[in-house]
MARBA-3410 file (N, C-alpha, C, O; in Angstrom, 1 decimal):
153
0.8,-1.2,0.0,0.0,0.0,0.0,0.9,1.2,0.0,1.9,1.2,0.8 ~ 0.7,2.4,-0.7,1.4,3.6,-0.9,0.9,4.4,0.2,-0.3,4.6,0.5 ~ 2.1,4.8,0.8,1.8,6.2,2.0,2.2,7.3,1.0,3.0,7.3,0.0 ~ 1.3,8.3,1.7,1.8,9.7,1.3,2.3,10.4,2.2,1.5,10.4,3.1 ~ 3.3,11.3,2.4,3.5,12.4,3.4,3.8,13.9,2.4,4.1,14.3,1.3
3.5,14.1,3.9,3.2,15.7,3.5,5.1,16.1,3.4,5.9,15.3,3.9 ~ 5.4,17.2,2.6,6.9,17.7,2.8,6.9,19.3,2.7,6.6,19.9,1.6 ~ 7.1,20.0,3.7,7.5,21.3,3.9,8.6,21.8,3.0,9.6,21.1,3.0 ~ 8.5,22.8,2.1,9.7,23.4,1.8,10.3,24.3,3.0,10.1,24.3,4.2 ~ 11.1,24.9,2.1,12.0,26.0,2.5,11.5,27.4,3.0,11.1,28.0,2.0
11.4,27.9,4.2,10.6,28.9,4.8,11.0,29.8,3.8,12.2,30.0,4.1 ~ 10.4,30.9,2.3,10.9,31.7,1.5,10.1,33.5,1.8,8.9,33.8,2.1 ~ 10.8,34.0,1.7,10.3,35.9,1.7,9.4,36.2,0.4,9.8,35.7,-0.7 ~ 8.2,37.0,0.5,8.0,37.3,-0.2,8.7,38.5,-0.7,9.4,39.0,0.1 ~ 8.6,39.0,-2.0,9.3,40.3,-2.0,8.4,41.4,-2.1,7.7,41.4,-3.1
8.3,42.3,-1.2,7.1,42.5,-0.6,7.8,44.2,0.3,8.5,44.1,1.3 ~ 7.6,45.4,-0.2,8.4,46.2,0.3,6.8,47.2,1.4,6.3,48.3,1.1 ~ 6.5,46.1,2.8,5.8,46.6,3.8,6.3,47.6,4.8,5.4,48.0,5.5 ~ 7.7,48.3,5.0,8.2,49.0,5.7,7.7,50.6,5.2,7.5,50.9,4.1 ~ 7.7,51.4,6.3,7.0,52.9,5.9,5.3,52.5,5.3,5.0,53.6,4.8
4.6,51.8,5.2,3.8,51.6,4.1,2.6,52.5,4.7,1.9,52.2,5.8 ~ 2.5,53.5,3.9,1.6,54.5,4.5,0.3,54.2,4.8,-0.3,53.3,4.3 ~ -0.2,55.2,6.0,-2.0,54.1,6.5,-2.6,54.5,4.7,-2.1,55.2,3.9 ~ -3.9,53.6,4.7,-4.8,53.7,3.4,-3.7,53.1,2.2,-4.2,53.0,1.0 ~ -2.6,52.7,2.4,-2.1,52.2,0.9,-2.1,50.8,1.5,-2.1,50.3,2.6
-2.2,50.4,0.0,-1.7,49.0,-0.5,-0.3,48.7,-1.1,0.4,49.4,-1.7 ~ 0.0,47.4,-0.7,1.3,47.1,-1.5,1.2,45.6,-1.8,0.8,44.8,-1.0 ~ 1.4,45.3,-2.9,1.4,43.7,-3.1,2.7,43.5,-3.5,3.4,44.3,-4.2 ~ 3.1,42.1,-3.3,4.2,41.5,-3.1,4.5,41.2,-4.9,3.4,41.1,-5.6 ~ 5.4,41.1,-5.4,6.1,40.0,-6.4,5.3,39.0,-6.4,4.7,38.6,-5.4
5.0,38.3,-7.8,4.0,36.7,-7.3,5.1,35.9,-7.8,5.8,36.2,-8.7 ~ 5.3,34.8,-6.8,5.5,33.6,-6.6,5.0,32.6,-7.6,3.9,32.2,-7.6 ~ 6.1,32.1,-8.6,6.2,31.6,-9.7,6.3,30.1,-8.9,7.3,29.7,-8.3 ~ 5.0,29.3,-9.1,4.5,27.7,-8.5,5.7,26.8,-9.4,5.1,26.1,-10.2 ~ 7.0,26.7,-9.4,7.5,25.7,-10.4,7.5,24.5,-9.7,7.4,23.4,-10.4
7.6,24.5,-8.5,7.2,23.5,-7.7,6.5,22.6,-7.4,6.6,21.6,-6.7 ~ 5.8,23.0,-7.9,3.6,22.3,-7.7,3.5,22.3,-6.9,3.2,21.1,-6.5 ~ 3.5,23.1,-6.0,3.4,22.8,-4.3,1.6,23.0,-4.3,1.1,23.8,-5.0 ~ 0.9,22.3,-3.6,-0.5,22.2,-3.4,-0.9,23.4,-2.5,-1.9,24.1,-2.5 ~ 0.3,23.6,-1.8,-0.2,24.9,-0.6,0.9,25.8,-0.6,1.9,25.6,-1.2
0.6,26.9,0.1,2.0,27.2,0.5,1.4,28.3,1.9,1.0,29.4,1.8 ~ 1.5,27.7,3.1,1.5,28.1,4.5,2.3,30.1,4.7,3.5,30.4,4.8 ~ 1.4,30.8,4.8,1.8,32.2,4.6,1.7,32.7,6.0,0.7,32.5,6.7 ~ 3.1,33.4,6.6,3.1,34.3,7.6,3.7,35.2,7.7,4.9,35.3,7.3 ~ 2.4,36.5,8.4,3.0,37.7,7.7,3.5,38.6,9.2,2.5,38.8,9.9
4.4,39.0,9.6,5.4,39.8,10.6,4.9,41.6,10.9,5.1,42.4,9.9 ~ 4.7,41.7,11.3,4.4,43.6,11.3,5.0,44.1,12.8,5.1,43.6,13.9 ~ 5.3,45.3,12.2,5.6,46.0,13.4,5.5,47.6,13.4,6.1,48.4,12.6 ~ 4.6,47.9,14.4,3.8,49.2,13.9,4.4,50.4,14.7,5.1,50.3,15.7 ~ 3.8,51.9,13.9,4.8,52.5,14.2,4.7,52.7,15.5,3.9,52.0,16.1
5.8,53.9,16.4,6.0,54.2,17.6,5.3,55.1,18.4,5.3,55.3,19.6 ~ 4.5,55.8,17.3,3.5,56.7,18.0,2.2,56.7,16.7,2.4,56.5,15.5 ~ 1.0,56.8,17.3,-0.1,57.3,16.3,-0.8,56.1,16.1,-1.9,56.5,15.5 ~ -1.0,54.8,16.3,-1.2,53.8,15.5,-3.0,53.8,16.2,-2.9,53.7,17.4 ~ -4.0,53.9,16.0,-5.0,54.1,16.5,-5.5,52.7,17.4,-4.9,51.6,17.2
-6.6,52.7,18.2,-6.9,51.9,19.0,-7.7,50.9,17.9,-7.6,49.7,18.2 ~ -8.3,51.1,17.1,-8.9,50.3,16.3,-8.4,49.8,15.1,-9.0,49.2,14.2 ~ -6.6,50.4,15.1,-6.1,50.1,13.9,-6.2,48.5,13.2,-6.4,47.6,14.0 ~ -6.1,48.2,11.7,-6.1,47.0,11.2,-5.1,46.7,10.4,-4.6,47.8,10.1 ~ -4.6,45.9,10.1,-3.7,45.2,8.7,-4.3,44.2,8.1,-4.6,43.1,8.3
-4.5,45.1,6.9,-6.1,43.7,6.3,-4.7,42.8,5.3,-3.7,43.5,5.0 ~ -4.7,41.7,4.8,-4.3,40.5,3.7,-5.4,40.4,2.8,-6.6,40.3,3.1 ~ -5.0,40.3,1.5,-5.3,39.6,0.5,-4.5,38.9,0.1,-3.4,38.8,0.8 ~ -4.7,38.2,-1.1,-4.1,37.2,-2.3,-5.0,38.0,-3.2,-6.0,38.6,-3.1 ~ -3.7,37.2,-4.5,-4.1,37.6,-5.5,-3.3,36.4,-6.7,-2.2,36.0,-6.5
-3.9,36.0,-7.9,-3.2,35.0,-8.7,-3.2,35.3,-9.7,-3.9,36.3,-10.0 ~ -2.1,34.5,-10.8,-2.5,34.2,-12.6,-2.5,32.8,-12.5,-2.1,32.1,-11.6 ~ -3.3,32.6,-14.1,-2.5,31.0,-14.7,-1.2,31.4,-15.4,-0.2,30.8,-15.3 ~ -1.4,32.9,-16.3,-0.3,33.0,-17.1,0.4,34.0,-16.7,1.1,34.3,-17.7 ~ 0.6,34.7,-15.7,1.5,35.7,-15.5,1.5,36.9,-16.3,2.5,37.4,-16.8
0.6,37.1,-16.2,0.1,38.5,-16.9,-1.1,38.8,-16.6,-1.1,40.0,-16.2 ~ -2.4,38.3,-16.6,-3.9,38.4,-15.8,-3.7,38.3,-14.8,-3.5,37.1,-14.4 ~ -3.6,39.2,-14.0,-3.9,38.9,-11.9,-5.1,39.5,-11.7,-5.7,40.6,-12.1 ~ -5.6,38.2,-10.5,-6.6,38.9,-10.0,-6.6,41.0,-9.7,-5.7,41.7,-9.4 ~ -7.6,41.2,-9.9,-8.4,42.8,-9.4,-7.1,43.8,-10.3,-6.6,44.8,-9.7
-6.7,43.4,-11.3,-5.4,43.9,-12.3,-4.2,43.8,-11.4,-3.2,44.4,-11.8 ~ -4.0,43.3,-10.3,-2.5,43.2,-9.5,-1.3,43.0,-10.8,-1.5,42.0,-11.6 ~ -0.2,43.9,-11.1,0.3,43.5,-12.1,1.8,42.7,-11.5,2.9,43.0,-12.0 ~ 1.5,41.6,-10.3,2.9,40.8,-10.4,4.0,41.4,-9.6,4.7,40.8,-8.9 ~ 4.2,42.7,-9.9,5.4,43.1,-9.2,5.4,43.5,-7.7,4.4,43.2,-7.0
6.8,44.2,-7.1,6.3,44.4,-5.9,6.1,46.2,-5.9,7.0,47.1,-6.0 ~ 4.7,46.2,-5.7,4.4,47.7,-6.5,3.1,47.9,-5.5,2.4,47.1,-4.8 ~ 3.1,49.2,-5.7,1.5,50.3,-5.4,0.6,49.4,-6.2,0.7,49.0,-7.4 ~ -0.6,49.2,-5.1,-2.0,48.9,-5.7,-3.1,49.7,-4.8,-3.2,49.9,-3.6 ~ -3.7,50.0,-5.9,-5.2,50.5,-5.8,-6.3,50.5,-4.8,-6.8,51.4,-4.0
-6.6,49.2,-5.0,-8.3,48.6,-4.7,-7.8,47.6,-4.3,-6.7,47.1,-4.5 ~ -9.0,47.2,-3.4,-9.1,45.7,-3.0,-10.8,45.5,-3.6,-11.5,44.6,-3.2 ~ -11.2,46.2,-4.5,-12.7,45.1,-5.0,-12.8,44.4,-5.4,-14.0,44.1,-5.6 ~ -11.9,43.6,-5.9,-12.1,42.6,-6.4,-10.6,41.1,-6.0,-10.3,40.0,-6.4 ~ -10.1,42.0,-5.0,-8.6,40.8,-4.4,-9.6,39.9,-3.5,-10.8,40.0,-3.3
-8.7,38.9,-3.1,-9.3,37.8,-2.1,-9.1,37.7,-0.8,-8.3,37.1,-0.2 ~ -10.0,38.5,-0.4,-9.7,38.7,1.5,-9.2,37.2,1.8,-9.6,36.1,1.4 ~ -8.1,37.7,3.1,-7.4,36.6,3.3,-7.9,36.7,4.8,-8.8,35.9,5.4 ~ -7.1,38.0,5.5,-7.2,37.8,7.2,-7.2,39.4,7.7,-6.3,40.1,7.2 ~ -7.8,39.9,8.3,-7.5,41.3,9.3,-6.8,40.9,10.5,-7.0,39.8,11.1
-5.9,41.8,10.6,-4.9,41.5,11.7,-5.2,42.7,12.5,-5.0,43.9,12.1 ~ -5.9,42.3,13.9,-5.4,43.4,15.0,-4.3,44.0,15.2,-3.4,43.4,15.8 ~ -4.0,45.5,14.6,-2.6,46.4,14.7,-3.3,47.3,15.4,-3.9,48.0,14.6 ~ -3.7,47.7,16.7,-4.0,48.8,17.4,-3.2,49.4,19.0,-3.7,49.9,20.0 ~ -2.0,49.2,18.7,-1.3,49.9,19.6,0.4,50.2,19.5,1.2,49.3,19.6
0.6,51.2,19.4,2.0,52.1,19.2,3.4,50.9,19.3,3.5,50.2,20.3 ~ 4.2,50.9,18.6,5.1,49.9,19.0,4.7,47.9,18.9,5.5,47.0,18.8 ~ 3.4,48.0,19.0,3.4,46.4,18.7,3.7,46.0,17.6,4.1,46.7,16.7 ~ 3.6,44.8,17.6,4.0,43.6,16.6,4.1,42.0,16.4,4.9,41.1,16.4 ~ 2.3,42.4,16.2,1.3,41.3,15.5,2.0,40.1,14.5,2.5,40.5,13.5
2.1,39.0,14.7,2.3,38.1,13.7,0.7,37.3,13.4,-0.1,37.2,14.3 ~ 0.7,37.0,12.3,-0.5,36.0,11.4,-0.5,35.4,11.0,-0.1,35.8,9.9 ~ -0.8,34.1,11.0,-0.5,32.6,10.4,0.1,31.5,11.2,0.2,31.7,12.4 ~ 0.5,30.3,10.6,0.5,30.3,9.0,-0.8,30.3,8.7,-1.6,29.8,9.4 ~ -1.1,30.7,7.7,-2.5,30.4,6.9,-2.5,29.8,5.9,-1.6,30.2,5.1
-3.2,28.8,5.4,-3.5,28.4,3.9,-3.9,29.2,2.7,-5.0,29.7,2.6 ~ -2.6,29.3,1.5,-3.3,30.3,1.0,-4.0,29.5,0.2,-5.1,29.9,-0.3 ~ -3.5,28.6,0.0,-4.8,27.2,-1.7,-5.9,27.7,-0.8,-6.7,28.4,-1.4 ~ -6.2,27.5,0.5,-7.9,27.6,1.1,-8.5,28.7,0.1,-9.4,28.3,-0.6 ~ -8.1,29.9,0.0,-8.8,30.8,-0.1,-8.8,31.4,-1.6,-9.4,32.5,-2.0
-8.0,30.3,-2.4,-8.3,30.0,-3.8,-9.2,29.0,-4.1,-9.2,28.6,-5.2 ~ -10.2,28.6,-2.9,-10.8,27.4,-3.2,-10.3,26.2,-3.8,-10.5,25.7,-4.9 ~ -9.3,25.8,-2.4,-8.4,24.2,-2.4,-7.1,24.1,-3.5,-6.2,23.3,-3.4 ~ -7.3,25.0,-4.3,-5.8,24.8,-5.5,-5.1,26.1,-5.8,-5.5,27.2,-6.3 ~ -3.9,25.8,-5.3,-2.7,26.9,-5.3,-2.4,27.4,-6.9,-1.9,26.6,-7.8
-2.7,28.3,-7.1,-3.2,29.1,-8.5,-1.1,28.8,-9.1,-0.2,28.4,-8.3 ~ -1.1,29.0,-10.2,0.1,28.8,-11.0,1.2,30.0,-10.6,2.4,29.8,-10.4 ~ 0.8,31.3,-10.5,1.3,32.4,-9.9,0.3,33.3,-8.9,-0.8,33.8,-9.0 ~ 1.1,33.1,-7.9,0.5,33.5,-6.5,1.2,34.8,-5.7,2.4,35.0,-5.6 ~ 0.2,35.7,-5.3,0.9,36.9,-4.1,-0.1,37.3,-3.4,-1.3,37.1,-3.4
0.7,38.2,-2.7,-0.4,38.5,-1.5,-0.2,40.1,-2.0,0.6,40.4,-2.8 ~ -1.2,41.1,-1.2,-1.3,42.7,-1.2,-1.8,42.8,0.3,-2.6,42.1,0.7 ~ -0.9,43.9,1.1,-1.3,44.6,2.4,-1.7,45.7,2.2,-1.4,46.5,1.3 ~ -2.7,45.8,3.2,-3.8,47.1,3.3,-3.3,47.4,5.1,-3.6,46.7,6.1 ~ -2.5,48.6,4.8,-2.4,49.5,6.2,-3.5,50.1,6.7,-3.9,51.0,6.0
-4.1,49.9,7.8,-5.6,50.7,8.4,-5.1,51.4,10.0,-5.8,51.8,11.0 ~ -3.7,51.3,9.7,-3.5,51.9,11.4,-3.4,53.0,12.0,-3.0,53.1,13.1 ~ -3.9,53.9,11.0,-4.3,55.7,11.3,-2.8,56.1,10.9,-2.6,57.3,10.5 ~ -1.8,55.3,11.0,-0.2,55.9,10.3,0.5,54.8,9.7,0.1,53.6,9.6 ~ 1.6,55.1,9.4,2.6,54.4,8.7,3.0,53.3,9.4,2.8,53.3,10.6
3.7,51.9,8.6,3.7,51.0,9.5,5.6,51.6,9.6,6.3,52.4,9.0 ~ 5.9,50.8,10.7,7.4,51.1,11.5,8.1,50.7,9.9,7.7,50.0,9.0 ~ 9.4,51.8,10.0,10.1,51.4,8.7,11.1,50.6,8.9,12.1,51.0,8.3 ~ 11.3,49.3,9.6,11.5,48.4,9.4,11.0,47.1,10.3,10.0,47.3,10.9 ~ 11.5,45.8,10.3,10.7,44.8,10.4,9.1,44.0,9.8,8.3,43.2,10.3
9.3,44.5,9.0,7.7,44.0,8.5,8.0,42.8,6.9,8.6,42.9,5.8 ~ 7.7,42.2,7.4,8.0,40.8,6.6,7.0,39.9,6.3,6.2,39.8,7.2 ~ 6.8,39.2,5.2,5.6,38.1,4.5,6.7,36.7,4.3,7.9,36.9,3.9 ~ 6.3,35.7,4.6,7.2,34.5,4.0,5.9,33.7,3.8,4.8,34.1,4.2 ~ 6.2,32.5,3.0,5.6,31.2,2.7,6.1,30.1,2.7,7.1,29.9,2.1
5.5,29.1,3.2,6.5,27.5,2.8,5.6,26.5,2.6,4.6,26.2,3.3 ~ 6.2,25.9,1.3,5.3,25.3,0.1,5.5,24.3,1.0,6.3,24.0,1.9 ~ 4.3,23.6,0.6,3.9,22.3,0.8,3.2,21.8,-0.5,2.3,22.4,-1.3 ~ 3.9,20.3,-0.6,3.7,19.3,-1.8,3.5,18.2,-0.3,3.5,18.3,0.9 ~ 3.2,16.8,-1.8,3.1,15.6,-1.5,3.7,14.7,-2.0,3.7,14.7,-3.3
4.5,13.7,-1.3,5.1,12.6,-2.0,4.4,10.9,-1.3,4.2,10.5,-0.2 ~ 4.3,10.5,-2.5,3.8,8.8,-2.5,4.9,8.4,-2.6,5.8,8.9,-3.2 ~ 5.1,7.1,-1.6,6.0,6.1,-1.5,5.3,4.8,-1.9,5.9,3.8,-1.9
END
């Protein structure tokens, strides 16, 4: 009888430039080129908010966003690690409690295939939405992922 086990990759960065990221913008990461076939890939995203101003109700919202071919992304995300727009049409992922001066919230891992409905899209990224009345701290703020495949014995 064949077992399967699960196999973790290599904990990887997205490239993803979240430091300074002013309140009300967006930034989305680089997408992550699936050469791997990884079924999942386990996303955790690091923040650390600024030293003064950050409001009591502040948020750090996640999306995703995909292609099949690397040029169509979801909500026009164009792939790079760049200024985005809108979220009307990205794939809410997670709101992160960011509401107090100096903290620093971590989130995840999370499934991102879940929220592609079960299958890890061919090119994959995420987009941060700053809601914390200010800028996030200009440095420490980090996204990684680590793929997960399956292997039959």
């Amino acid at each position: 009888m064949a077992t399967t086990t699960t196999l973790f990759g290599t904990d990887t960065a997205f490239t993803i430039t979240m430091n300074s990221l002013a309140n009300g913008a967006y930034r989305a990461s680089a997408a992550v080129t699936n050469t791997s076939n990884f079924i999942d890939a386990a996303v955790m995203v690091n923040l650390t908010l600024a030293t003064s101003g950050v409001s009591g109700t502040g948020r750090v919202h996640i999306y995703a966003y995909g292609s099949n071919d690397n040029s169509a992304f979801t909500d026009n995300v164009v792939g790079t690690n760049s200024v985005h727009t809108t979220s009307s049409n990205l794939i809410f992922v997670q709101s992160v409690v960011a509401a107090s001066n100096s903290g620093t919230p971590k989130v995840g891992p999370f499934s991102l295939a879940s929220v592609f409905g079960g299958i890890l899209p061919k090119y994959f990224g995420i987009v941060v939405l700053n809601a914390t009345a200010t800028s996030l701290h200009s440095s420490g703020n980090t996204a990684t992922y680590t793929g997960i495949s399956l292997s039959t014995s």
